[in-house]
C-alpha positions as CSV (number, residue, x, y, z in Angstrom):
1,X,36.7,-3.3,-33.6
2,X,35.8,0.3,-34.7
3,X,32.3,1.7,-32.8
4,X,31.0,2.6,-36.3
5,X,30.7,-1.4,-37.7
6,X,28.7,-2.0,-34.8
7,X,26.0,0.8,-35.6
8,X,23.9,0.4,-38.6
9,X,25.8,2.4,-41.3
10,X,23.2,5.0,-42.3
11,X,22.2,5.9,-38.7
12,X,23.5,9.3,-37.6
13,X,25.4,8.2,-35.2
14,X,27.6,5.9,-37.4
15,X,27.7,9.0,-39.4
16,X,29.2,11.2,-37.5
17,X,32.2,8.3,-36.1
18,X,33.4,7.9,-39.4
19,X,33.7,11.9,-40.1
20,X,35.5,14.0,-38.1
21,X,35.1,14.7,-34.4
22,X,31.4,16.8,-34.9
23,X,31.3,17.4,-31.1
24,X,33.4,19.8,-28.3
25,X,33.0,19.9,-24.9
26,X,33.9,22.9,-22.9
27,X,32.8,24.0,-19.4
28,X,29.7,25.5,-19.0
29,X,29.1,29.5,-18.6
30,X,26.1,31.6,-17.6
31,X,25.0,32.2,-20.8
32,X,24.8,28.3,-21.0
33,X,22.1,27.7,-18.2
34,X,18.7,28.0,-20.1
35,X,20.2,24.5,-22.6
36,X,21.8,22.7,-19.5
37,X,18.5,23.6,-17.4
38,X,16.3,22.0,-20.9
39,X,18.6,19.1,-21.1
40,X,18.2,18.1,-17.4
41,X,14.7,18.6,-17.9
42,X,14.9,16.0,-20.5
43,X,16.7,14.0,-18.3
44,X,14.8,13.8,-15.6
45,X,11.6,13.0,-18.0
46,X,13.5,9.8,-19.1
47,X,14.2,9.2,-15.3
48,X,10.8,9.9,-14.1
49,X,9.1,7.3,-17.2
50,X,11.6,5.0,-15.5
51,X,10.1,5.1,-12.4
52,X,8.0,7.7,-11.3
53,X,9.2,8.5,-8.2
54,X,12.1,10.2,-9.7
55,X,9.9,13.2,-10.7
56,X,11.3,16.6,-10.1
57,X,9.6,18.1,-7.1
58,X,7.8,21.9,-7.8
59,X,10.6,23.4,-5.7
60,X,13.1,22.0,-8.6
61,X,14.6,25.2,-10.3
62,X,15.8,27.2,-7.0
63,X,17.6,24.0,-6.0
64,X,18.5,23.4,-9.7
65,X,19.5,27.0,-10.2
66,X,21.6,26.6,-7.0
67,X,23.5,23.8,-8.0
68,X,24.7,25.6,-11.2
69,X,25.7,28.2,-9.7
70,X,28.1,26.2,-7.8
71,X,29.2,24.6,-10.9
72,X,30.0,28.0,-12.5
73,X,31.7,29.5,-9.8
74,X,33.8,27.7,-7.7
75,X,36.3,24.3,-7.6
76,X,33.6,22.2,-5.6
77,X,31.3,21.5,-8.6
78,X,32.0,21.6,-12.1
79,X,29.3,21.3,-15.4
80,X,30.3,20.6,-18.9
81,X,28.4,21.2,-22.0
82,X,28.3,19.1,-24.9
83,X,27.7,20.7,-28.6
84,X,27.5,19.9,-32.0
85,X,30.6,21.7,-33.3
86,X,29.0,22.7,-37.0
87,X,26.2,24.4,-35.2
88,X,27.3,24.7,-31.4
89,X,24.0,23.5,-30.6
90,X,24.0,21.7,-27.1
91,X,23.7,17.4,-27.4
92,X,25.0,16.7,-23.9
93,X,26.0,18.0,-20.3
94,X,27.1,16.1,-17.1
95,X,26.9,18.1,-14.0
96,X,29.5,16.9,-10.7
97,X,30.6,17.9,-7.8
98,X,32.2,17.2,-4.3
99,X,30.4,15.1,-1.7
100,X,31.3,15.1,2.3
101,X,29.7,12.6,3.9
102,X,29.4,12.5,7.8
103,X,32.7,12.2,9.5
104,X,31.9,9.2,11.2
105,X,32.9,7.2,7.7
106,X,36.7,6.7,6.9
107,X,36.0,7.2,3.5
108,X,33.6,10.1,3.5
109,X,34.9,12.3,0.1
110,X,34.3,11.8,-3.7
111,X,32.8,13.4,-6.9
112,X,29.4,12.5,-7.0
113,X,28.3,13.1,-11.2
114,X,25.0,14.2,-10.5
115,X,23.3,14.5,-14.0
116,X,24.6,13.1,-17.4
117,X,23.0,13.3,-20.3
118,X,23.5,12.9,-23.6
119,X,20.5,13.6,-26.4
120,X,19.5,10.5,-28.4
121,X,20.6,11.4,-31.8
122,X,24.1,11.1,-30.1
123,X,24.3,7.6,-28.7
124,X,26.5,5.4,-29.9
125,X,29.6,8.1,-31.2
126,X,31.8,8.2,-28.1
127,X,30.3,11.3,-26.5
128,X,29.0,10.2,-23.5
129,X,32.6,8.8,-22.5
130,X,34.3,11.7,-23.3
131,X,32.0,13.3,-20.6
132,X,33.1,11.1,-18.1
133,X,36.1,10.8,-19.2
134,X,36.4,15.1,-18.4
135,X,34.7,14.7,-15.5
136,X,36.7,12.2,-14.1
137,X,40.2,14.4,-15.2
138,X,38.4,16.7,-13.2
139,X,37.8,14.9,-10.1
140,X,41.7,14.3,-10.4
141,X,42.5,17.8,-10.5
142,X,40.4,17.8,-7.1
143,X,42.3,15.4,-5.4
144,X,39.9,13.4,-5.6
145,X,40.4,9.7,-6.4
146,X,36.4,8.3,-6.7
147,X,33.8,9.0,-9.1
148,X,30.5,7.4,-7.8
149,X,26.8,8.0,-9.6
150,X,23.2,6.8,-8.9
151,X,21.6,5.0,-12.1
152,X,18.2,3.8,-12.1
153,X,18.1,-0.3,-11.8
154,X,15.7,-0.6,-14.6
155,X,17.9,1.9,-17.3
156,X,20.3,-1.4,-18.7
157,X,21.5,0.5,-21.5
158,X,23.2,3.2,-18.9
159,X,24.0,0.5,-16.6
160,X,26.3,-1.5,-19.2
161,X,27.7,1.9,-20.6
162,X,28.8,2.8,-16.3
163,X,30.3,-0.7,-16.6
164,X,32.4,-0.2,-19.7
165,X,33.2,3.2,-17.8
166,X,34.7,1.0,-14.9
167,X,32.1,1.5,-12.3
168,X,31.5,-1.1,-10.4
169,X,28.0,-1.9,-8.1
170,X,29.6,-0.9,-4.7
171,X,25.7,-0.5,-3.3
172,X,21.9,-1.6,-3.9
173,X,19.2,1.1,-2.6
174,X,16.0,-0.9,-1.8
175,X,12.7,0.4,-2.0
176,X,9.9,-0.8,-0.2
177,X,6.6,0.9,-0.7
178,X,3.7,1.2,2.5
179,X,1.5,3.6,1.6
């Protein structure tokens, strides 16, 4: 069944699926930061309505800053940008990299996607799974073999999208509140 005949037909997103790819995705460059760092803002206000404990700290930006960085200059961390090809405005980005673990676990490697986002107007038209999709190609061309991410329990929609994706629930992080 074609994506499109499930949307309501004059939504945008339905739209853009039944004209011509209107998004590219490329890796992000320098002169990319400032729309990565306002989408991952916008991510992390969904995240934080969600549950507020997932605020951003005030220290954010130099650990945010550092974590592009990465991305943009080495093999350990990648980011991707996500723009509307008519107007190469950014809609999406997903941000990965390499984790180590301690080396008393066997199985102590993998990518880690660390942010994924993809703007509302832009549900729905495949663009989200092309991200993971890239990232994933990436993590490949790594070496590496597992993609893992953290979603929020309460955020269903993401959660069923992770699962058509193929990620499975490999863990359950409880939270139990004293204070």
């Amino acid at each position: 069944m074609n994506t499109a005949s499930l949307l309501d037909p004059t939504s945008p997103a339905a739209e853009r699926l039944q004209a011509p790819q209107a998004w590219a995705i490329r890796r992000a460059s320098c002169s990319d930061v400032p729309e990565v760092k306002r989408l991952f803002l916008k991510l992390h206000a969904f995240n934080a309505a969600l549950d507020p404990r997932f605020a951003l700290s005030e220290a954010w930006e130099p650990r945010f800053e550092a974590a592009i960085e990465r991305a943009l200059c080495g093999d350990e961390a990648m980011c991707l940008l996500a723009y509307e090809a008519s107007t190469g405005r950014p809609c999406g980005f997903a941000l990965a990299a390499v984790h180590r673990d301690s080396d008393m676990w066997r199985y102590r490697e993998w990518v880690e996607v660390e942010a994924l986002y993809v703007e509302n107007a832009w549900h729905g038209c495949g663009l989200a799974d092309a991200l993971v999709t890239q990232t994933s190609a990436w993590a490949n061309s790594q070496g590496q073999t597992v993609v893992q991410l953290y979603v929020t329990a309460s955020n269903e929609r993401a959660i069923r999208f992770y699962r058509h994706e193929g990620f499975q629930t490999t863990q359950a992080i409880m939270r139990k509140i004293i204070a």
